[in-house]
N, CA, C and O of each residue as an XYZ file, in Angstrom:
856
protein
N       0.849     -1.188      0.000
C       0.000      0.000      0.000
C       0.885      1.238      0.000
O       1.862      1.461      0.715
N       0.334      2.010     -0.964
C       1.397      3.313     -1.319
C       1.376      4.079      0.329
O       2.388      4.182      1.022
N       0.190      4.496      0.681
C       0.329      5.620      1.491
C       0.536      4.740      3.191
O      -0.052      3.661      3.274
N       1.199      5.131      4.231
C       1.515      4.755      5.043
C       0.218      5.236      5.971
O      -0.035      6.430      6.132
N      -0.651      4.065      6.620
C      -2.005      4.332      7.265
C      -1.569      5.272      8.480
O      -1.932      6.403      8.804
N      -0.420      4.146      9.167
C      -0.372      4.943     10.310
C      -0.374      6.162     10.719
O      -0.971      6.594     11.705
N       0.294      6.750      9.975
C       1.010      8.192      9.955
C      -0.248      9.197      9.687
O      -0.229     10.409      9.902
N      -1.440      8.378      9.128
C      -2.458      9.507      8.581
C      -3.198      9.948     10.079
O      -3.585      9.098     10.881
N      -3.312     11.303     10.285
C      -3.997     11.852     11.384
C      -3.980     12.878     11.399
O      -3.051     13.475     10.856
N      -5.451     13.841     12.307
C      -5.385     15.000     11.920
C      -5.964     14.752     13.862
O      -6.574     14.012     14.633
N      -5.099     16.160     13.727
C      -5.814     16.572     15.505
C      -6.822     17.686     15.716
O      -6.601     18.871     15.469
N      -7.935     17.193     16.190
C      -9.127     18.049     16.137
C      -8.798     19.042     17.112
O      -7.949     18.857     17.984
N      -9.530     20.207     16.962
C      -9.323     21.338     17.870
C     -10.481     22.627     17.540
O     -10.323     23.807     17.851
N     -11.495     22.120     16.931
C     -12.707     23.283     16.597
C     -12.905     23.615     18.319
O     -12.326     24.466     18.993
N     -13.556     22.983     18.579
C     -14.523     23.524     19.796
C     -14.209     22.108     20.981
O     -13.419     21.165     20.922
N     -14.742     22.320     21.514
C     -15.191     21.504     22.973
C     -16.585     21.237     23.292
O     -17.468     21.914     22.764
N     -16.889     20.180     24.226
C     -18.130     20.156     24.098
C     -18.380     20.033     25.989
O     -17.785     19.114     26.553
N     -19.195     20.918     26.779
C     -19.348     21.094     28.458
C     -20.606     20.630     27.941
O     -21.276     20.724     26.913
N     -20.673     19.840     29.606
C     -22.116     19.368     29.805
C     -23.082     21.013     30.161
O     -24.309     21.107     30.191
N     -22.532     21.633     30.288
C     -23.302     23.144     30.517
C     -23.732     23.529     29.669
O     -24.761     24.168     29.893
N     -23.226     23.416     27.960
C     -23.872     23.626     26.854
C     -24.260     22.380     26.197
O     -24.367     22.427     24.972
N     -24.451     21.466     26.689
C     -25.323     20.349     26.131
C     -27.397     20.266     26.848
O     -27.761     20.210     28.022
N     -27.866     20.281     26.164
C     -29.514     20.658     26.142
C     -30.102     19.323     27.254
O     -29.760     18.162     27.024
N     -30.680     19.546     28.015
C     -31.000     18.003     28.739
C     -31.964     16.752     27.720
O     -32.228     15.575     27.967
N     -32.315     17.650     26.496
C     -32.940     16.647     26.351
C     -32.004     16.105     24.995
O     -31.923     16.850     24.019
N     -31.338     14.831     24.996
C     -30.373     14.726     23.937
C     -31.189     14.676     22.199
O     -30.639     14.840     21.110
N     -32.602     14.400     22.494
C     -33.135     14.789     21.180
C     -32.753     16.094     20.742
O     -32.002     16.214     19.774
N     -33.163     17.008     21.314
C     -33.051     18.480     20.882
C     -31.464     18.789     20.768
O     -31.080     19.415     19.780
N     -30.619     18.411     21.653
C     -29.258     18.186     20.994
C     -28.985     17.688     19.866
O     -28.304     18.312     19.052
N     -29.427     16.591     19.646
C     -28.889     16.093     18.177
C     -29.511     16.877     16.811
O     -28.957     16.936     15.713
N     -30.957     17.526     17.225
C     -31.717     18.323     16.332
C     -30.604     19.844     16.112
O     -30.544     20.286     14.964
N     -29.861     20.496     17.108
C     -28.991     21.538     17.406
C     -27.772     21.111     16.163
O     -27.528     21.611     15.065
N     -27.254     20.120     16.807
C     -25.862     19.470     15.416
C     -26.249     19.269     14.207
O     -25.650     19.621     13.192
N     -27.388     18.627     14.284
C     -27.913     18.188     12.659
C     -28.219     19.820     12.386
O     -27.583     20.192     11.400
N     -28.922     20.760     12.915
C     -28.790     22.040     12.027
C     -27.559     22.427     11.885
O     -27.069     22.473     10.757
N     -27.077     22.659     12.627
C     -25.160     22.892     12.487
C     -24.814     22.585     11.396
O     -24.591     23.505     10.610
N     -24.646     21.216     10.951
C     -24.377     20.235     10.159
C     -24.826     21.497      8.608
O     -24.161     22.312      7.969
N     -26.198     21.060      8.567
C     -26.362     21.737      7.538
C     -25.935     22.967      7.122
O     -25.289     23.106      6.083
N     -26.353     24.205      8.107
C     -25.564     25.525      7.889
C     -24.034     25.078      7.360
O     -23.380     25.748      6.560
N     -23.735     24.226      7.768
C     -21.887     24.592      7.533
C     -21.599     23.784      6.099
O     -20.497     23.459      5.656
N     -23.175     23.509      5.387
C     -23.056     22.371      3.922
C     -22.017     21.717      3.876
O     -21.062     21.953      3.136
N     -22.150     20.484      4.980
C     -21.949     18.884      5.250
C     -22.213     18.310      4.565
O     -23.411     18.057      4.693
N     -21.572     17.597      3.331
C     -21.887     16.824      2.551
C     -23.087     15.649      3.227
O     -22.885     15.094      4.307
N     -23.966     15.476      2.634
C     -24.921     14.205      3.249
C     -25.244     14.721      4.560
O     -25.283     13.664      5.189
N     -25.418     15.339      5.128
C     -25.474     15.565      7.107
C     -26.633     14.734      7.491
O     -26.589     14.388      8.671
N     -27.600     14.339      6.864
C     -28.161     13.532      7.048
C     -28.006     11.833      7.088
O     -28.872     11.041      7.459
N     -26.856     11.568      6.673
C     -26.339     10.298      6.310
C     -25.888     10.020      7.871
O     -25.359     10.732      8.724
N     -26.451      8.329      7.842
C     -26.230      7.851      9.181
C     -25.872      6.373      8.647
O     -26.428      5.727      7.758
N     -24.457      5.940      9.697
C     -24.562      4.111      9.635
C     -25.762      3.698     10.392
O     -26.521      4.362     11.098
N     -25.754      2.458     10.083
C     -27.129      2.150     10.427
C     -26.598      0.451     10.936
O     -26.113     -0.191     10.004
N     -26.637     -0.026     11.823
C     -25.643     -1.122     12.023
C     -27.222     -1.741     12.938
O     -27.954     -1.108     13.698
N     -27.310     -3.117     12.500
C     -28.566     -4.172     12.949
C     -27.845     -5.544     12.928
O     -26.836     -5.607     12.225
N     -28.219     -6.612     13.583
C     -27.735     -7.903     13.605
C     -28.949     -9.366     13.732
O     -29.878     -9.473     14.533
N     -28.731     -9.868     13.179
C     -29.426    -11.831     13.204
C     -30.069    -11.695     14.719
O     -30.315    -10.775     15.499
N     -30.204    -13.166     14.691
C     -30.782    -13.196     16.268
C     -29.365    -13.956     16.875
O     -29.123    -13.977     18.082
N     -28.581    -14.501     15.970
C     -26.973    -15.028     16.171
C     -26.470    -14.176     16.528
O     -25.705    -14.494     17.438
N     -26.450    -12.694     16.215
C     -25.822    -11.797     16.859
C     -24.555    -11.292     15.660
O     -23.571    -10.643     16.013
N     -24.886    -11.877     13.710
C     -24.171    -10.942     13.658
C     -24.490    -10.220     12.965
O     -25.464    -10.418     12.238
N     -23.702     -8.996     12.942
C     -23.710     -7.236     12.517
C     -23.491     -7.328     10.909
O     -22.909     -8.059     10.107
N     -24.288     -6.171     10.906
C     -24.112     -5.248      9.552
C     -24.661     -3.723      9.725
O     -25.653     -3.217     10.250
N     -23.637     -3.292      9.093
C     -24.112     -1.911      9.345
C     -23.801     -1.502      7.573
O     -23.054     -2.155      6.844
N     -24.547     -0.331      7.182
C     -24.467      0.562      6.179
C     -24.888      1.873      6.537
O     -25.181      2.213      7.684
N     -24.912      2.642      5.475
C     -25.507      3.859      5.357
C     -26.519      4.188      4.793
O     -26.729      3.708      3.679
N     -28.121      5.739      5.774
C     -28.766      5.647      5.350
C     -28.869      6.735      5.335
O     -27.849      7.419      5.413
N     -30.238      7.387      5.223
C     -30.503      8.680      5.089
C     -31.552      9.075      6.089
O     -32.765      8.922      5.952
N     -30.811      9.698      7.296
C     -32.546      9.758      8.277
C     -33.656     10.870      7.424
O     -33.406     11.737      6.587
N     -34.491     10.585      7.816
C     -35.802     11.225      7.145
C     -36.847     11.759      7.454
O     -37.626     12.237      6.629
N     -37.094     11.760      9.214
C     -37.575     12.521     10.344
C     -37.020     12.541     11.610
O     -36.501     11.469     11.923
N     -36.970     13.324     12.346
C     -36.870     13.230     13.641
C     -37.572     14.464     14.507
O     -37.633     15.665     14.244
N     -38.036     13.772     15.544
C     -38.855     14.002     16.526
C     -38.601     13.130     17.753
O     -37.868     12.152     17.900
N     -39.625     13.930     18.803
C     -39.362     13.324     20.173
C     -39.448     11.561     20.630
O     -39.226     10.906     21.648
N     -39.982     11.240     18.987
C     -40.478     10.169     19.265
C     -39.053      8.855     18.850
O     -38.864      7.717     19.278
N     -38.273      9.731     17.821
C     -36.789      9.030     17.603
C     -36.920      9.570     16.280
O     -37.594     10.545     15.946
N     -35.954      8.575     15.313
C     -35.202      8.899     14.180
C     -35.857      8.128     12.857
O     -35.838      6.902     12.966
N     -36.276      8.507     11.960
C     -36.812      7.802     11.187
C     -35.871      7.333      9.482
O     -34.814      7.879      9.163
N     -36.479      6.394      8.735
C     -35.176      6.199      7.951
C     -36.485      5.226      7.107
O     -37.465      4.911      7.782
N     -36.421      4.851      5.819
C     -37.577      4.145      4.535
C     -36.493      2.975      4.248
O     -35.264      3.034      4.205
N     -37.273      2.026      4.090
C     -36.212      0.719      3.244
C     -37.271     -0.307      2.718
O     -38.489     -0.233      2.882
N     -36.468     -1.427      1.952
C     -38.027     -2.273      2.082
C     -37.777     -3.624      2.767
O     -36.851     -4.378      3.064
N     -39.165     -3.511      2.860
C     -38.921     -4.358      4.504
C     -38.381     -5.886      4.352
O     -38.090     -6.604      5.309
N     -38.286     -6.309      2.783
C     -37.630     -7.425      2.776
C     -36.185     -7.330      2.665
O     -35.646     -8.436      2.634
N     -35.401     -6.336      2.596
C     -33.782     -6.072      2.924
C     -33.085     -6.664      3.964
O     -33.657     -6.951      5.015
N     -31.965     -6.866      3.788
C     -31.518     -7.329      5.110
C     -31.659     -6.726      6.203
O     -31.839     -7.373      7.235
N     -31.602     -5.305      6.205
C     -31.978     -4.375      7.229
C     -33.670     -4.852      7.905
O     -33.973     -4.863      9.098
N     -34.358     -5.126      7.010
C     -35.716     -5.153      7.356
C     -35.589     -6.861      8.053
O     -35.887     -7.154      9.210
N     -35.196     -7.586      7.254
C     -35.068     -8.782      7.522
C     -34.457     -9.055      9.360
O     -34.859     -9.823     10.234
N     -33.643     -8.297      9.345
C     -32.607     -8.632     10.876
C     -33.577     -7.871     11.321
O     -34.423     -8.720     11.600
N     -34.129     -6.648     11.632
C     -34.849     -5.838     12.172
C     -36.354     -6.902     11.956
O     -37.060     -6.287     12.755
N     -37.041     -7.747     11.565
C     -37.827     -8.216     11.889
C     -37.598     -9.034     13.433
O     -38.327     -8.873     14.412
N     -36.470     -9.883     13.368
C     -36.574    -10.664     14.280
C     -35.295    -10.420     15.849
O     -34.810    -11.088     16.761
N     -35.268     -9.099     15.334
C     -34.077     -8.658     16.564
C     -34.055     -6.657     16.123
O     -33.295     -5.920     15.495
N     -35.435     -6.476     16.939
C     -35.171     -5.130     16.369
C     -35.082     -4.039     17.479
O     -35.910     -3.285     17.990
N     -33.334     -4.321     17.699
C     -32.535     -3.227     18.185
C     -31.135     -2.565     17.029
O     -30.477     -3.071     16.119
N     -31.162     -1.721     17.436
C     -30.427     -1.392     16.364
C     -29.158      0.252     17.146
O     -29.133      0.668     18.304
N     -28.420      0.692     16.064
C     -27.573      1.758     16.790
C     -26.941      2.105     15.351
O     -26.354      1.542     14.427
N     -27.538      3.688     15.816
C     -27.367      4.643     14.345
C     -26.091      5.748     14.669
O     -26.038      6.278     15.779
N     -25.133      6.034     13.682
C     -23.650      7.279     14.096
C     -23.692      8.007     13.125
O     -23.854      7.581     11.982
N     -23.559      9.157     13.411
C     -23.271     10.067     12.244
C     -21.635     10.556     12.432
O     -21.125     10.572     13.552
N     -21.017     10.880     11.428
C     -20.295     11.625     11.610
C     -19.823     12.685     10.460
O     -19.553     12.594      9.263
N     -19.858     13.662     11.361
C     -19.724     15.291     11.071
C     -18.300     15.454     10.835
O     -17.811     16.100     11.762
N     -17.223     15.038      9.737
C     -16.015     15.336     10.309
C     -15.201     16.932      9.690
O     -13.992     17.164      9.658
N     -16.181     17.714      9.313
C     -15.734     19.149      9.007
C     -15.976     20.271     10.248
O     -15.429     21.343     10.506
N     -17.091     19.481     10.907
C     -17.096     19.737     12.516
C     -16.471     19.247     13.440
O     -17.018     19.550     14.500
N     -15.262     18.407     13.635
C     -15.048     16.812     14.179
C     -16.142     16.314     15.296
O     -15.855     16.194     16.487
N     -17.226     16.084     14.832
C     -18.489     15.636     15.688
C     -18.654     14.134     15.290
O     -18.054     13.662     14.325
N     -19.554     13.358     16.133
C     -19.980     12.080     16.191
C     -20.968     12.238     16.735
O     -21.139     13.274     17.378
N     -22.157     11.055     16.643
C     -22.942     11.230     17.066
C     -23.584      9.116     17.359
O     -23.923      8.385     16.428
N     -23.555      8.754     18.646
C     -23.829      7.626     18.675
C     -25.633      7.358     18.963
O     -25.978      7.916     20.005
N     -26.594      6.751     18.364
C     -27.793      6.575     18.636
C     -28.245      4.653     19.016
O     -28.094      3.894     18.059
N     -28.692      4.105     20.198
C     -29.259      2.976     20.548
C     -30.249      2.899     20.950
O     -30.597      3.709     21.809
N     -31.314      1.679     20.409
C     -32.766      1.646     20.392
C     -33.420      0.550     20.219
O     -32.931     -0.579     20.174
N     -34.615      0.860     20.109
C     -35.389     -0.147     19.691
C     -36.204      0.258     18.567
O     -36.932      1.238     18.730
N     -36.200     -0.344     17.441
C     -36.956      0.109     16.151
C     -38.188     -0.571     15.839
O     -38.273     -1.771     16.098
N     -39.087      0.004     15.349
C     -40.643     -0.825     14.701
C     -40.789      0.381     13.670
O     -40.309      1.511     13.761
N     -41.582     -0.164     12.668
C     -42.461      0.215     11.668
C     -43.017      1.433     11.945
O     -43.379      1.296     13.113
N     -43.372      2.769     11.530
C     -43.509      3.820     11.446
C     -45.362      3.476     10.716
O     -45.641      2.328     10.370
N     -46.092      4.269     10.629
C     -47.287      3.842     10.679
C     -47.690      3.725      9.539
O     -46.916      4.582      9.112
N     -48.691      3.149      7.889
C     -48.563      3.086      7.261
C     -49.024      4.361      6.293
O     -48.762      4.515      5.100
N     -49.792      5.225      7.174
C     -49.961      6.780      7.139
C     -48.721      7.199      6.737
O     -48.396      7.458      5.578
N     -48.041      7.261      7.708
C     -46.468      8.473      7.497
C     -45.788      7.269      6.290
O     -44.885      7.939      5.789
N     -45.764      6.272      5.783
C     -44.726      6.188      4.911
C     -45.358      6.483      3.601
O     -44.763      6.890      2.603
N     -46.638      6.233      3.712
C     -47.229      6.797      2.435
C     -47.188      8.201      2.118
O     -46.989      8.551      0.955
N     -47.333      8.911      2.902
C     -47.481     10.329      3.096
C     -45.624     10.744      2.537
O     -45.379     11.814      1.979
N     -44.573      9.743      2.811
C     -43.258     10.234      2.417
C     -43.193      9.749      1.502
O     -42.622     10.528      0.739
N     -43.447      8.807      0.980
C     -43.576      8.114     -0.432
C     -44.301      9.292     -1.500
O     -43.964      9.543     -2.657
N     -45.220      9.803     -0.827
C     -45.492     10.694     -1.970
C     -44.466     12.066     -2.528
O     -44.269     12.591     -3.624
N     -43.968     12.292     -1.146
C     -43.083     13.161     -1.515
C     -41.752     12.877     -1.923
O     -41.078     13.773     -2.433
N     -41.308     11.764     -1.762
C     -40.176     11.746     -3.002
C     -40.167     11.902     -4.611
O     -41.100     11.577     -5.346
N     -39.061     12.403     -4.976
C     -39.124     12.657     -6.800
C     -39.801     10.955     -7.486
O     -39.879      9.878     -6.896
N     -40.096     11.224     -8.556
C     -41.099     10.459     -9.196
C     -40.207      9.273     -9.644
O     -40.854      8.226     -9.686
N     -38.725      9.124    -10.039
C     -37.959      8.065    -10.228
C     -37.738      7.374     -8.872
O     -37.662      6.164     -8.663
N     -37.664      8.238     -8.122
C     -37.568      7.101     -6.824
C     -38.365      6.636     -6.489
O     -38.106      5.596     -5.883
N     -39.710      6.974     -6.597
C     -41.118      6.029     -6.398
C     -40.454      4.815     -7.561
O     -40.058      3.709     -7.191
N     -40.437      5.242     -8.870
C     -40.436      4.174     -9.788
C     -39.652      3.181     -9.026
O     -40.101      2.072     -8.736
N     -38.686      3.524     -8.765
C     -37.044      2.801     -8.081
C     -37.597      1.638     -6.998
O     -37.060      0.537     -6.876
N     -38.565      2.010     -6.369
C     -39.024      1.669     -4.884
C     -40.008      0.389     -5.532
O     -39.991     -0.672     -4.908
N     -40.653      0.464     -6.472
C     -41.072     -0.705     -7.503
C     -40.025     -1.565     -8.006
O     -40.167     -2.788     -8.011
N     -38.947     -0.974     -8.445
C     -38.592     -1.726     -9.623
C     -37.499     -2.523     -9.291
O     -36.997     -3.300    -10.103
N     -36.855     -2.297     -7.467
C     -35.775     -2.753     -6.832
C     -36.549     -4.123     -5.760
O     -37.369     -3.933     -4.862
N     -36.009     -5.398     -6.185
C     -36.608     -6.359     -4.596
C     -35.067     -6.056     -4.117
O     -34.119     -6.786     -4.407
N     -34.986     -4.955     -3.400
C     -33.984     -4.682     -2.245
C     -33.631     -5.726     -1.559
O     -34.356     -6.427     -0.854
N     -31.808     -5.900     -1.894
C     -31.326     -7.148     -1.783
C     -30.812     -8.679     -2.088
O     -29.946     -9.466     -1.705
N     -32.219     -8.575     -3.299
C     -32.070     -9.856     -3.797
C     -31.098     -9.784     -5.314
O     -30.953     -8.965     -6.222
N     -30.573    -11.110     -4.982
C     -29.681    -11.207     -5.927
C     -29.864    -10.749     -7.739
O     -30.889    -11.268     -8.181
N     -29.087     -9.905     -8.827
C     -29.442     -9.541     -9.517
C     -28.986    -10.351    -10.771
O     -27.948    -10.834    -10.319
N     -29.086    -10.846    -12.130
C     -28.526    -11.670    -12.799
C     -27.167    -10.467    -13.267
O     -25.975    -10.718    -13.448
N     -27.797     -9.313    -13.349
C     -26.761     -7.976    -13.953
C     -27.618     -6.635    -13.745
O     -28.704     -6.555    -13.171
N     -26.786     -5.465    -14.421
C     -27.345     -4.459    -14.567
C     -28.604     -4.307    -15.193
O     -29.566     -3.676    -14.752
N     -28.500     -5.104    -16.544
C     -29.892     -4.485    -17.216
C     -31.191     -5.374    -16.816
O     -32.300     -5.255    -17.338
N     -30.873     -6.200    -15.887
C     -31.793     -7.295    -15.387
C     -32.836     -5.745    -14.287
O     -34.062     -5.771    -14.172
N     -32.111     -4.829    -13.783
C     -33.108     -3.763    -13.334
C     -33.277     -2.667    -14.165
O     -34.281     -2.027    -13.854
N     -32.783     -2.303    -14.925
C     -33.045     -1.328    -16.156
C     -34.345     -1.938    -16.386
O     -35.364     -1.446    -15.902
N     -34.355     -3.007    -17.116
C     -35.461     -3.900    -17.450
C     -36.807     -3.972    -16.543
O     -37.987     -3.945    -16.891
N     -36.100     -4.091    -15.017
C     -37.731     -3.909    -14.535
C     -37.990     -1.841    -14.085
O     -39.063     -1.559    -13.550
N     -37.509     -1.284    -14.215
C     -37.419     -0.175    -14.258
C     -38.154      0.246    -15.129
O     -38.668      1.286    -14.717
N     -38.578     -0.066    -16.391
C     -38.547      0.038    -17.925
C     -40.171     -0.260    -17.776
O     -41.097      0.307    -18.357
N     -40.210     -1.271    -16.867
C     -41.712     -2.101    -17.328
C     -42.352     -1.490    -15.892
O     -43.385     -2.136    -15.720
N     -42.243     -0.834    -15.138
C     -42.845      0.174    -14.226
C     -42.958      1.793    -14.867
O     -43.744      2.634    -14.431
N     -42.290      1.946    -15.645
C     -42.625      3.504    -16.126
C     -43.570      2.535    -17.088
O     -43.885      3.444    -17.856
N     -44.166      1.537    -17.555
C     -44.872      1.562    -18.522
C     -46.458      1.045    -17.564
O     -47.646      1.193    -17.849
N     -45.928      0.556    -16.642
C     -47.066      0.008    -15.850
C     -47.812      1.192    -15.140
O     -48.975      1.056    -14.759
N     -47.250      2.124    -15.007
C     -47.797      3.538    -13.997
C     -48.142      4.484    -15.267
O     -49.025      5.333    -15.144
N     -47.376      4.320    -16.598
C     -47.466      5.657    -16.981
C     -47.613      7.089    -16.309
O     -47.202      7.048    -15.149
N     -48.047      8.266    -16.664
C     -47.974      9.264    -16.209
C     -49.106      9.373    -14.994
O     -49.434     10.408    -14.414
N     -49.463      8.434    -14.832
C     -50.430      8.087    -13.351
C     -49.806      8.050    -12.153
O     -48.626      7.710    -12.064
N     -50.611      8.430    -11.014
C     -50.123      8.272     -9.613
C     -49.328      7.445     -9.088
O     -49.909      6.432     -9.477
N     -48.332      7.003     -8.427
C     -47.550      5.839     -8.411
C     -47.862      5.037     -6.703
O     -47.083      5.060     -5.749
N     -48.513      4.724     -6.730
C     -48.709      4.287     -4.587
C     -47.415      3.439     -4.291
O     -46.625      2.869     -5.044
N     -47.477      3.550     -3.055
C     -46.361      2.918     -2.040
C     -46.650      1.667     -2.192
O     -47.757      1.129     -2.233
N     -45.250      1.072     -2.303
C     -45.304     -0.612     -2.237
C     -45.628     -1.258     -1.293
O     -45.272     -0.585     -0.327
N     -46.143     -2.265     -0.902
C     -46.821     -2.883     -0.012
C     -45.504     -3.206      1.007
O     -45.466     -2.900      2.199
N     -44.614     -3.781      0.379
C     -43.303     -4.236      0.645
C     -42.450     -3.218      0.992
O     -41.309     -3.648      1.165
N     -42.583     -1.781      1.198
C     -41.721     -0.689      1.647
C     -42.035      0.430      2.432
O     -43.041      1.136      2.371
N     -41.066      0.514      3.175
C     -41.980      1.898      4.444
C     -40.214      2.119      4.852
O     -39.105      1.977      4.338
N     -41.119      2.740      6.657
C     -40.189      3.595      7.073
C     -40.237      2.974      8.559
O     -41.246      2.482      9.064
N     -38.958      3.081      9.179
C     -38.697      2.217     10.659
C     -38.456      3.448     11.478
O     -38.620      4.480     10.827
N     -38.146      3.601     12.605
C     -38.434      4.718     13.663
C     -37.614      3.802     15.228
O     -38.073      2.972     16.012
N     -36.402      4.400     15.128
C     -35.238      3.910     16.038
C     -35.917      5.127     17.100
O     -35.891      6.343     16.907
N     -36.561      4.347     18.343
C     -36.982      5.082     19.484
C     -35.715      4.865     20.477
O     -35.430      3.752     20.917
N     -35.037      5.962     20.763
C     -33.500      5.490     21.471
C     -33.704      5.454     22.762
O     -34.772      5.874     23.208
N     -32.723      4.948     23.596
C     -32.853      4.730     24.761
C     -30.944      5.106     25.480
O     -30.580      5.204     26.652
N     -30.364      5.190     24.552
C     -29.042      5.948     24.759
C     -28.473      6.450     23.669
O     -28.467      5.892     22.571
N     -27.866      7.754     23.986
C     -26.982      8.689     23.013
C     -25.366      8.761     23.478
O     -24.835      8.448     24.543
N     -24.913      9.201     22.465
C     -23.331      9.581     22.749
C     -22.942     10.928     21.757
O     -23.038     10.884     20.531
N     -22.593     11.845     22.341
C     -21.896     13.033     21.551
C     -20.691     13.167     21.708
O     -20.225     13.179     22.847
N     -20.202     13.249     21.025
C     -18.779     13.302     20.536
C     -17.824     14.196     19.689
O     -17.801     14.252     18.460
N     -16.901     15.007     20.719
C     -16.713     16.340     20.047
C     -14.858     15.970     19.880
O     -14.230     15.666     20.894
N     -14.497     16.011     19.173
C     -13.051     15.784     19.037
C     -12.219     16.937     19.373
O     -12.678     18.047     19.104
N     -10.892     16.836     20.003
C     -10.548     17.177     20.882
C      -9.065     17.342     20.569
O      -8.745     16.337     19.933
N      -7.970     18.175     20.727
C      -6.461     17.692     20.302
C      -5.914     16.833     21.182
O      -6.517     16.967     22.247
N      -4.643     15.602     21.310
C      -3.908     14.952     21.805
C      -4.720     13.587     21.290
O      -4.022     12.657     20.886
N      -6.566     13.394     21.291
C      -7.150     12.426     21.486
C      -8.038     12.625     22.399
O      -8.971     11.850     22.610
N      -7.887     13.386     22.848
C      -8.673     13.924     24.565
C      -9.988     14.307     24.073
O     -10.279     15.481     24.306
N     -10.807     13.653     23.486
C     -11.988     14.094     23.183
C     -13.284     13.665     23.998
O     -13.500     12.533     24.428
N     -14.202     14.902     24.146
C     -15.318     14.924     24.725
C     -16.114     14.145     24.405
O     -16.273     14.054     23.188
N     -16.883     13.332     25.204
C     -17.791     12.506     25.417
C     -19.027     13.089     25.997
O     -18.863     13.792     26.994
N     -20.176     12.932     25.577
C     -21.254     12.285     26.864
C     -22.508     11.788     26.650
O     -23.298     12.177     25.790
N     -22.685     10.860     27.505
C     -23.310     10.212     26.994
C     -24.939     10.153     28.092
O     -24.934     10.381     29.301
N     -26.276      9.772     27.212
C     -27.550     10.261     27.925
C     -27.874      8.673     27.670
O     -27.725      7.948     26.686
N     -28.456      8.422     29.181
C     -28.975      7.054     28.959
C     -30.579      7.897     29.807
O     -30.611      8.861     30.573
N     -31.878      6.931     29.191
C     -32.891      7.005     29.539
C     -33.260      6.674     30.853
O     -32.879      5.572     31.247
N     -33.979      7.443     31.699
C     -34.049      7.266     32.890
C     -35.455      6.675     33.060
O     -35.635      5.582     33.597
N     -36.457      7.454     32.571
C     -37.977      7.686     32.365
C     -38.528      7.633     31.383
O     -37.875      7.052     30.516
N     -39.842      8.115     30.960
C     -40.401      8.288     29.425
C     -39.852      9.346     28.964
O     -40.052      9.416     27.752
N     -39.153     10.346     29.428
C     -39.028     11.826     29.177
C     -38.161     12.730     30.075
O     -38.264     13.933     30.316
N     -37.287     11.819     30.495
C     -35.957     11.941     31.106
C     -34.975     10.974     30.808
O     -35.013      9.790     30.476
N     -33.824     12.046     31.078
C     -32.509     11.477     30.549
C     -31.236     11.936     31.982
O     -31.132     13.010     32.576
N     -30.474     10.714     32.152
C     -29.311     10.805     32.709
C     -28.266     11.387     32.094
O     -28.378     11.180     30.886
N     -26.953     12.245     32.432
C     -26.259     12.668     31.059
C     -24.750     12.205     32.461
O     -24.679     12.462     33.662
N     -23.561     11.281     31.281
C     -22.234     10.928     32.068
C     -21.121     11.463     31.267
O     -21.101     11.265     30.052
N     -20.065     12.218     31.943
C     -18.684     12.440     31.001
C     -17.824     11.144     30.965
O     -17.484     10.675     32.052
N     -17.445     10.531     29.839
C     -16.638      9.304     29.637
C     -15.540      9.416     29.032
O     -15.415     10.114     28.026
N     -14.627      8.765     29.545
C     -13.296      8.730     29.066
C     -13.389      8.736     27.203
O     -14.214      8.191     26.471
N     -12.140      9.617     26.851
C     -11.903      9.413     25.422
C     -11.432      8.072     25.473
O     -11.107      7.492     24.438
C-alpha cells in the first residue's frame, strides 16, 4: 500500500463540548448538530450508519438517510424485505452514528426500532421525486441480480405500468423509527482527549447525562 495508514492523522481542535452547553434533552441536541451540520453544507449531514444484527448476533451496518426526527426518535424508509428489514424483523434493536467530520463531531444513537405507521410512509412516499417512487417498484432490495440491465429492465416495465399516473407505495416498503434509549456526543478534541457524553434514559421523558473517558 502506497500511502503509510499509520502516519495519517489530523488533531481536532474546533470547539469543545461542556455538559453546561449540552440541552438536557439529547433529542433536541442532536436536532442543534444536525442544524449545524447543515448551515456549515456537510456533505450528506443527514447520512447515518445504520448497524442491525441476526438473532446469532451478527452485525451489519451501512448507510442511510434519516428522514424525520422528533421526540419520538429517528426515522429512515427501506423495504422491509432487505436485510436491514429482515434482521430488524426478528431482533429489532439497532444503533445509528453520524459523523460530522468538518465539525469533528460524532454522534452515537441505541434503540429499539418498529415500523412507522402506514400513514407516514405513504405520506413520504409521496413526496419523493417520481424516479424514486419508480425505483421503490422496480428494486426487490437485496435480492440477488442476474446484472445491470436485469433492473433497467424492470425499471422500464414500471414507467410503462404507472405511466404518467399516480404511483402508490409498495406494499413491501416503508419507514422504521429507532426510538433510542441511549446517546453519545462526541466532540473531538487535540492529543485524542476528546469529549464525550453520553444520555442514557431514565424515564419516558428523562434522561441521565455521564462524562466518559476518550
Amino acid at each position: 500500500m502506497a500511502a503509510n495508514l499509520a502516519s495519517l492523522r489530523i488533531d481536532y481542535a474546533l470547539s469543545g463540548l461542556d455538559e453546561s452547553d449540552a440541552d438536557p434533552s439529547p433529542l433536541v441536541q442532536l436536532e442543534t448538530w444536525l442544524s449545524q451540520a447543515i448551515e456549515a453544507k456537510h456533505p450528506e449531514p443527514t447520512a447515518m450508519t445504520l448497524a442491525t444484527a441476526t438473532l446469532e448476533g451478527e452485525p451489519t451496518a451501512r448507510v442511510v438517510l434519516l428522514k424525520g426526527l422528533d421526540v419520538r426518535g429517528l426515522v429512515f424508509f427501506t423495504g422491509y424485505a432487505s436485510d436491514k428489514g429482515r434482521q430488524l424483523a426478528v431482533n429489532p434493536r439497532a444503533s445509528a452514528s453520524f459523523f460530522w467530520v468538518l465539525l469533528e463531531r460524532q454522534v452515537r444513537v441505541t434503540g429499539v426500532v418498529a415500523k412507522v405507521s402506514r400513514e407516514e410512509t405513504e405520506a413520504y412516499f409521496r413526496s419523493r421525486p417520481r424516479a424514486s417512487q419508480l425505483g421503490a417498484w422496480a428494486s426487490n432490495q437485496s435480492a440477488v441480480l442476474r446484472d445491470r440491465e436485469e433492473l433497467e429492465a424492470r425499471l422500464e416495465e414500471m414507467r410503462i405500468r404507472f405511466g404518467d399516473g399516480d404511483i402508490p407505495c409498495p406494499p413491501e416498503w416503508g419507514g422504521y423509527r429507532l426510538s433510542p434509549d441511549r446517546f453519545e456526543f462526541w466532540q473531538g478534541r487535540p492529543s485524542r482527549l476528546h469529549d464525550r457524553l453520553r444520555y442514557s434514559r431514565r424515564e419516558a421523558s428523562s434522561w441521565t447525562m455521564d462524562r466518559l473517558s476518550p
